[in-house]
PDB file with SEQRES, HELIX, SHEET and CRYST1 records, atoms N, CA, C and O in Angstrom:
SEQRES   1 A   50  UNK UNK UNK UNK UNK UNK UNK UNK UNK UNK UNK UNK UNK          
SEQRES   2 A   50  UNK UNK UNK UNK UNK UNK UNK UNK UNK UNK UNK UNK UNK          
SEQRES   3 A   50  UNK UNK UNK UNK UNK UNK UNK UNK UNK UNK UNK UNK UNK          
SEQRES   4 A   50  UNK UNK UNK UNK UNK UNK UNK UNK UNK UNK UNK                  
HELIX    1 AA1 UNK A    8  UNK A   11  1                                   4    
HELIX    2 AA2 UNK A   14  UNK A   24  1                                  11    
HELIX    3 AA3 UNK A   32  UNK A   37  1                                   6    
CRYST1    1.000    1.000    1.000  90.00  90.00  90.00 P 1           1          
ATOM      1  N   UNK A   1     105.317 119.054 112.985  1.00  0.00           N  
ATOM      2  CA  UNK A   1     103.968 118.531 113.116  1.00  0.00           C  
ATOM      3  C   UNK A   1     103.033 119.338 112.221  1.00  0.00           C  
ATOM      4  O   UNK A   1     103.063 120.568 112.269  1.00  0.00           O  
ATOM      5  N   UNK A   2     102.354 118.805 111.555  1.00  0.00           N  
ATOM      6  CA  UNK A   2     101.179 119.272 110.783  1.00  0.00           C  
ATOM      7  C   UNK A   2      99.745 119.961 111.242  1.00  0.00           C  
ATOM      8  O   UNK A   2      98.962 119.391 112.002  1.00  0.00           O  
ATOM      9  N   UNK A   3      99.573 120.947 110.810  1.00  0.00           N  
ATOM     10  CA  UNK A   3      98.149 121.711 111.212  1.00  0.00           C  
ATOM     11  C   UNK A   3      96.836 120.992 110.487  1.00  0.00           C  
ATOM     12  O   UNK A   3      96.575 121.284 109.320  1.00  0.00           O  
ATOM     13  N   UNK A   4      96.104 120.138 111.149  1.00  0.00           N  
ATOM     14  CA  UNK A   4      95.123 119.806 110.238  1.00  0.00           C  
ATOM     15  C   UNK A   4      93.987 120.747 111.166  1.00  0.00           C  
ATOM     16  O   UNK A   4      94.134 121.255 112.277  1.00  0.00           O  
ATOM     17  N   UNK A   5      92.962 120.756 110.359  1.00  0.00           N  
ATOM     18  CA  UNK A   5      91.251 121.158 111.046  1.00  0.00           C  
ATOM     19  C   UNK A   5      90.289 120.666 111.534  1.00  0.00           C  
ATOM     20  O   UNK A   5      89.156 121.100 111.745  1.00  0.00           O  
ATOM     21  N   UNK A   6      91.041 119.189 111.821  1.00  0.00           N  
ATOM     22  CA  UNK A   6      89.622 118.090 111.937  1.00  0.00           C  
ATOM     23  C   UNK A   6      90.289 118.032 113.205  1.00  0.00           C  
ATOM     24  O   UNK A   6      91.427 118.490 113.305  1.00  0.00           O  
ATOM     25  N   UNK A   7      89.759 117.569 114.084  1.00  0.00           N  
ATOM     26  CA  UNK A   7      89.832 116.159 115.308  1.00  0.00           C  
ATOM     27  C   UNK A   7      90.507 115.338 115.393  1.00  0.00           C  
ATOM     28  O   UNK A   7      90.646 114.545 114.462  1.00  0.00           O  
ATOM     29  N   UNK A   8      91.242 115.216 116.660  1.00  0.00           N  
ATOM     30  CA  UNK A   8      91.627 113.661 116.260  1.00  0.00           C  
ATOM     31  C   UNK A   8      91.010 112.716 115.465  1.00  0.00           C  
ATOM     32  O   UNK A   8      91.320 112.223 114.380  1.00  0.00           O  
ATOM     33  N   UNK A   9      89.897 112.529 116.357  1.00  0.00           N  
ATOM     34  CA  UNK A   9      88.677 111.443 116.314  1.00  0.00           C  
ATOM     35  C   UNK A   9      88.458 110.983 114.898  1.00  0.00           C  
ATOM     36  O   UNK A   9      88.156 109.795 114.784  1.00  0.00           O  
ATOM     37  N   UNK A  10      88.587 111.962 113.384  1.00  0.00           N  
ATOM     38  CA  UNK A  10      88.468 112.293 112.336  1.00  0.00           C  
ATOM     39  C   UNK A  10      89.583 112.243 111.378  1.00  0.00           C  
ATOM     40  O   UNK A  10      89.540 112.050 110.163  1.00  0.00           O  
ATOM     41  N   UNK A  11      90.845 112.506 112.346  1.00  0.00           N  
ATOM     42  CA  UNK A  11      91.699 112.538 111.853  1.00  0.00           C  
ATOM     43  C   UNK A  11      92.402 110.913 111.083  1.00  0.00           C  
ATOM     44  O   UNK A  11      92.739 110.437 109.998  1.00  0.00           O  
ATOM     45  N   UNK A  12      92.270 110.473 113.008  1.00  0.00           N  
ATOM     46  CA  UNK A  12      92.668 109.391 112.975  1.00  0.00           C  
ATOM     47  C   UNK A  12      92.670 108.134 112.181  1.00  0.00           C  
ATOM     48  O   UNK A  12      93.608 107.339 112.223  1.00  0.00           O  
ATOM     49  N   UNK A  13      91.637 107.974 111.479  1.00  0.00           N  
ATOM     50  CA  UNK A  13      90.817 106.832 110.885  1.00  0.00           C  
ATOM     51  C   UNK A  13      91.921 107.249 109.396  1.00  0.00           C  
ATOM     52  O   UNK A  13      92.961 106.680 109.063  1.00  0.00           O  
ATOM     53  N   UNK A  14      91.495 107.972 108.990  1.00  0.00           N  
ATOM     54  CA  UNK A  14      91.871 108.674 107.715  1.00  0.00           C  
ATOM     55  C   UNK A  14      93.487 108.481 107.393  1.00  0.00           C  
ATOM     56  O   UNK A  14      93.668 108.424 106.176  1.00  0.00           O  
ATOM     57  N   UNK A  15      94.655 108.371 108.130  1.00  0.00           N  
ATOM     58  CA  UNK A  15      95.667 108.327 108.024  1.00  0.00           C  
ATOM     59  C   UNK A  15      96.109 106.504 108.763  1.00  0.00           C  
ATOM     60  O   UNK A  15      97.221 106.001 108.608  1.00  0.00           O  
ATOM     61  N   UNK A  16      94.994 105.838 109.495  1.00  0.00           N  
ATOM     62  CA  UNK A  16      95.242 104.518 109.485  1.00  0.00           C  
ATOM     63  C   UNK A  16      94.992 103.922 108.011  1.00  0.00           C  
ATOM     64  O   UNK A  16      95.868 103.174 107.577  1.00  0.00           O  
ATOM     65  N   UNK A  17      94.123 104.130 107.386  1.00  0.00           N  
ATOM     66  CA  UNK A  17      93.415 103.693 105.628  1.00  0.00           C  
ATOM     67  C   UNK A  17      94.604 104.596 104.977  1.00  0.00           C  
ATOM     68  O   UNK A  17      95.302 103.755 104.411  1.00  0.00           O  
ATOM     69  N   UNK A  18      95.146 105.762 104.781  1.00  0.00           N  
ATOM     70  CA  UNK A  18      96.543 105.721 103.907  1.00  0.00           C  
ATOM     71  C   UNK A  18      97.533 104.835 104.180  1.00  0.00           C  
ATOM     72  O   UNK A  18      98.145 104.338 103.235  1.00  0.00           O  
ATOM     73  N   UNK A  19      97.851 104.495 105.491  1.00  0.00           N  
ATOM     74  CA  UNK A  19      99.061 103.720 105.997  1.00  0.00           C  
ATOM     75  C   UNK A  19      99.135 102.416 105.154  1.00  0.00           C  
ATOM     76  O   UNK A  19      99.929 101.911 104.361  1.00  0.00           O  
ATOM     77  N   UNK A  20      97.474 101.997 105.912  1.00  0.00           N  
ATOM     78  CA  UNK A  20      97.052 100.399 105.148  1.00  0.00           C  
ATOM     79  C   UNK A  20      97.182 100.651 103.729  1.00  0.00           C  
ATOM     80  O   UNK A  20      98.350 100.447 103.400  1.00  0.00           O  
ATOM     81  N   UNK A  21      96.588 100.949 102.923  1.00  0.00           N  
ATOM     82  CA  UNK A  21      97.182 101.407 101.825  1.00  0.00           C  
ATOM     83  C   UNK A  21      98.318 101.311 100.751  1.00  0.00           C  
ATOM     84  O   UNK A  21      98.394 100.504  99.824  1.00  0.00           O  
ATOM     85  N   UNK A  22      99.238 102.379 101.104  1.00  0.00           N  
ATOM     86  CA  UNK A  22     100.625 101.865 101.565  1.00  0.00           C  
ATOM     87  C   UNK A  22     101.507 100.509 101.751  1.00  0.00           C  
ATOM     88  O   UNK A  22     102.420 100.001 101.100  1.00  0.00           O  
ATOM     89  N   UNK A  23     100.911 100.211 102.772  1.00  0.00           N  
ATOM     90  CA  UNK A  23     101.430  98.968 102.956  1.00  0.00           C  
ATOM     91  C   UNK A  23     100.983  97.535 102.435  1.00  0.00           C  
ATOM     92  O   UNK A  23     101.616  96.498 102.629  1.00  0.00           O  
ATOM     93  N   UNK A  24      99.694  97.660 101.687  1.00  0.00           N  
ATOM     94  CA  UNK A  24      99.209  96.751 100.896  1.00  0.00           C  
ATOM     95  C   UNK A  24     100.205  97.087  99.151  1.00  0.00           C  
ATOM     96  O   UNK A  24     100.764  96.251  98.441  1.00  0.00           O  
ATOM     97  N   UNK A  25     100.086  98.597  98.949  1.00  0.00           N  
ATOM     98  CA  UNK A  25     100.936  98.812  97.363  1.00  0.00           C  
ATOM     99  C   UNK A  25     102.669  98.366  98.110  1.00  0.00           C  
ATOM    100  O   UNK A  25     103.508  98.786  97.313  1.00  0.00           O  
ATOM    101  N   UNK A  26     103.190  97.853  99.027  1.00  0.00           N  
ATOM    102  CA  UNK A  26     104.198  97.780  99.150  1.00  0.00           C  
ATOM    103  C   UNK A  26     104.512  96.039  98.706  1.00  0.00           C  
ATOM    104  O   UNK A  26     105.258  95.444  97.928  1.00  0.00           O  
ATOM    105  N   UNK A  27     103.391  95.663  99.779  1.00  0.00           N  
ATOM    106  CA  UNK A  27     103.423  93.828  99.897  1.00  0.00           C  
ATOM    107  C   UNK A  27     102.598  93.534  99.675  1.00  0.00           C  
ATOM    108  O   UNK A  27     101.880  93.376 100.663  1.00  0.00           O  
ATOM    109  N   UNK A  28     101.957  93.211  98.353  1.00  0.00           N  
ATOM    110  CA  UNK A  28     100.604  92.856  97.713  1.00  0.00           C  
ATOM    111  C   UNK A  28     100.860  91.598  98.072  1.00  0.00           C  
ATOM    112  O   UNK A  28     100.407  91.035  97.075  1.00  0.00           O  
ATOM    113  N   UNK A  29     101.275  90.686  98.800  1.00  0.00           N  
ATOM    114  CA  UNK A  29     101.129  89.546  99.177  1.00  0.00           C  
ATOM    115  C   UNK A  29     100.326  88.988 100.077  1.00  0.00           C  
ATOM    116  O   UNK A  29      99.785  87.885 100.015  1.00  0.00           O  
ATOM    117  N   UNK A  30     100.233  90.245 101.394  1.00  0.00           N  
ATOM    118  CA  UNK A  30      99.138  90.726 102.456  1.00  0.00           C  
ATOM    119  C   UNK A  30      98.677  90.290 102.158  1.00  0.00           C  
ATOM    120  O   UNK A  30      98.707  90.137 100.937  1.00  0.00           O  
ATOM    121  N   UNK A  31      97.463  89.411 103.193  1.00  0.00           N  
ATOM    122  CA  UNK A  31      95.780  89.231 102.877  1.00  0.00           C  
ATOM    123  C   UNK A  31      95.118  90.662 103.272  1.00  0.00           C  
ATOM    124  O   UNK A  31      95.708  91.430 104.032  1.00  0.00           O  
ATOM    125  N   UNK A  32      93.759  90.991 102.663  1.00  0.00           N  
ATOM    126  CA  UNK A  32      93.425  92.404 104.070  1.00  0.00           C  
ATOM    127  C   UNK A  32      92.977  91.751 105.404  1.00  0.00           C  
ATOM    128  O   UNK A  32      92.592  92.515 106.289  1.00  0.00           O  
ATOM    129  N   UNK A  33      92.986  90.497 105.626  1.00  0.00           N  
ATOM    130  CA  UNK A  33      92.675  90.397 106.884  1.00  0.00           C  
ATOM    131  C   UNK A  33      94.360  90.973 107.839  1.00  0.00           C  
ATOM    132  O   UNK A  33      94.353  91.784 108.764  1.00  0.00           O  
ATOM    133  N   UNK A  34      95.502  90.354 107.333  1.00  0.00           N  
ATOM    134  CA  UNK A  34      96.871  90.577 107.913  1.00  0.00           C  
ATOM    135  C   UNK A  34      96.880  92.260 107.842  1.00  0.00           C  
ATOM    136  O   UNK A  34      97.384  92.905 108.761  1.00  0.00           O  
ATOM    137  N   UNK A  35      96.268  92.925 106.650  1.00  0.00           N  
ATOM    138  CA  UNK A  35      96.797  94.470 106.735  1.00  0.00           C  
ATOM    139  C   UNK A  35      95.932  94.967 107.620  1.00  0.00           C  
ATOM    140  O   UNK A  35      96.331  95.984 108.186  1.00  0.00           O  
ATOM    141  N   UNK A  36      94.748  94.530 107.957  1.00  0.00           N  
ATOM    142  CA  UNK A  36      93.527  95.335 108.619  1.00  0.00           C  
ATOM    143  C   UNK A  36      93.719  94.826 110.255  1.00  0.00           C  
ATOM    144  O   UNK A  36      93.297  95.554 111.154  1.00  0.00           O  
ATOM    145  N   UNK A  37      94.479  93.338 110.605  1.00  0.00           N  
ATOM    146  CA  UNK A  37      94.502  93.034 111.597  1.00  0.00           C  
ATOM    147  C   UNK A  37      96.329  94.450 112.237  1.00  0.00           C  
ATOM    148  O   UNK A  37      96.377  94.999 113.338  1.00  0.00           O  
ATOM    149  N   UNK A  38      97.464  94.601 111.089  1.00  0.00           N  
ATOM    150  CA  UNK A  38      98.316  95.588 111.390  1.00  0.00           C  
ATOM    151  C   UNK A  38      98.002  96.820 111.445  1.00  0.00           C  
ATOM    152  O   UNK A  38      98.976  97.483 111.801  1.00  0.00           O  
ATOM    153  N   UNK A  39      97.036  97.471 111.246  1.00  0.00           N  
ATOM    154  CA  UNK A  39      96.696  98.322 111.803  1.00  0.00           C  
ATOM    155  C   UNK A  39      95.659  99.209 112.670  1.00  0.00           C  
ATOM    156  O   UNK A  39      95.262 100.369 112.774  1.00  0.00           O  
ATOM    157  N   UNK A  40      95.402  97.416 113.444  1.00  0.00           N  
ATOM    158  CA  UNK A  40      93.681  97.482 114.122  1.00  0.00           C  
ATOM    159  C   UNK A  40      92.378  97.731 113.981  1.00  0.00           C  
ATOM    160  O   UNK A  40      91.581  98.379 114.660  1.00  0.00           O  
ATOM    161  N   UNK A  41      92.295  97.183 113.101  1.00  0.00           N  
ATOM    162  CA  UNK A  41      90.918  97.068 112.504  1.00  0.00           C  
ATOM    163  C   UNK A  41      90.315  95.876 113.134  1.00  0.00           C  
ATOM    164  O   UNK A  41      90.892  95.005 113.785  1.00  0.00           O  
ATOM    165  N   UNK A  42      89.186  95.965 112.867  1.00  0.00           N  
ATOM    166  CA  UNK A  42      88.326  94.962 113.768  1.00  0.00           C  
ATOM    167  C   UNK A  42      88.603  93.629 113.008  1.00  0.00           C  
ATOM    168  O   UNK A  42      88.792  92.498 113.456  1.00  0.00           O  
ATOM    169  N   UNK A  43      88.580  93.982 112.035  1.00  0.00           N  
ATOM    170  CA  UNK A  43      88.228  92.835 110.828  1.00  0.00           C  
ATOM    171  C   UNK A  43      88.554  92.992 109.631  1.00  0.00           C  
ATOM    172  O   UNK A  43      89.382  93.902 109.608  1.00  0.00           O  
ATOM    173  N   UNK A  44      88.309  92.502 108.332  1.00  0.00           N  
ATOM    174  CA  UNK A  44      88.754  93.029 107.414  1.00  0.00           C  
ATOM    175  C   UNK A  44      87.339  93.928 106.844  1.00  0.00           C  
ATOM    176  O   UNK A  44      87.523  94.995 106.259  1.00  0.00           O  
ATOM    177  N   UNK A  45      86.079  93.452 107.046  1.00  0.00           N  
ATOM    178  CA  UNK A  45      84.811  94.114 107.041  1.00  0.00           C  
ATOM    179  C   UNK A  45      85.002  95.385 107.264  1.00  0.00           C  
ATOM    180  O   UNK A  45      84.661  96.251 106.459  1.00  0.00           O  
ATOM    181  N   UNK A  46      85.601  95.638 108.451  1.00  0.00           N  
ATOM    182  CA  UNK A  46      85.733  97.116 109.071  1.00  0.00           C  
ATOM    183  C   UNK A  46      86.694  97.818 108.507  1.00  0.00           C  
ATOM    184  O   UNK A  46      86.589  99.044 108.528  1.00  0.00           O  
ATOM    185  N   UNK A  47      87.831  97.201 107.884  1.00  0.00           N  
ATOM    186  CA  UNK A  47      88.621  97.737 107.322  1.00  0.00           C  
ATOM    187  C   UNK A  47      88.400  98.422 105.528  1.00  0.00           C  
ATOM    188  O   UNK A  47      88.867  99.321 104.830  1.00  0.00           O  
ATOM    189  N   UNK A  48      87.497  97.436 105.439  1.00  0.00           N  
ATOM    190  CA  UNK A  48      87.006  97.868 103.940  1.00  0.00           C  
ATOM    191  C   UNK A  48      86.191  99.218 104.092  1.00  0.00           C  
ATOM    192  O   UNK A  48      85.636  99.536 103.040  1.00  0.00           O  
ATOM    193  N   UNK A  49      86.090  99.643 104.610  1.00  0.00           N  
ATOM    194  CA  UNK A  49      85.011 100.694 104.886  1.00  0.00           C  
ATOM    195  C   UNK A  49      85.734 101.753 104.668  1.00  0.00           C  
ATOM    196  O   UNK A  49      84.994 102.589 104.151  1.00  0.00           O  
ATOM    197  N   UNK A  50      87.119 102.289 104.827  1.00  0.00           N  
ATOM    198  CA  UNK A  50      88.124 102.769 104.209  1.00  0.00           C  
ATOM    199  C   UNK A  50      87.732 103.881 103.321  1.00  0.00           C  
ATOM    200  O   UNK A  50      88.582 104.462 102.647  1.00  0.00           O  
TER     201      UNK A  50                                                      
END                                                                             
């Protein structure tokens, strides 16, 4: 397990937007609504915020 310095709270967000990421350079076929709805994002609005 990794030592970070932040918070969850801080953490969290930050390593959902690499994942998405990721998984958009994997299957550029994704809409961001499908990548933002896989990794709970409200929306794709919310997800852009990234």
């Amino acid at each position: 397990m990794e030592h970070t310095d932040q918070s969850l709270h801080a953490w969290q967000p930050k390593v959902k937007c690499q994942m998405a990421h990721e998984l958009m350079v994997y299957d550029p076929s994704l809409t961001l609504k499908e990548v933002a709805a896989a990794y709970g994002f409200y929306d794709e609005n919310h997800f852009s915020k990234c």
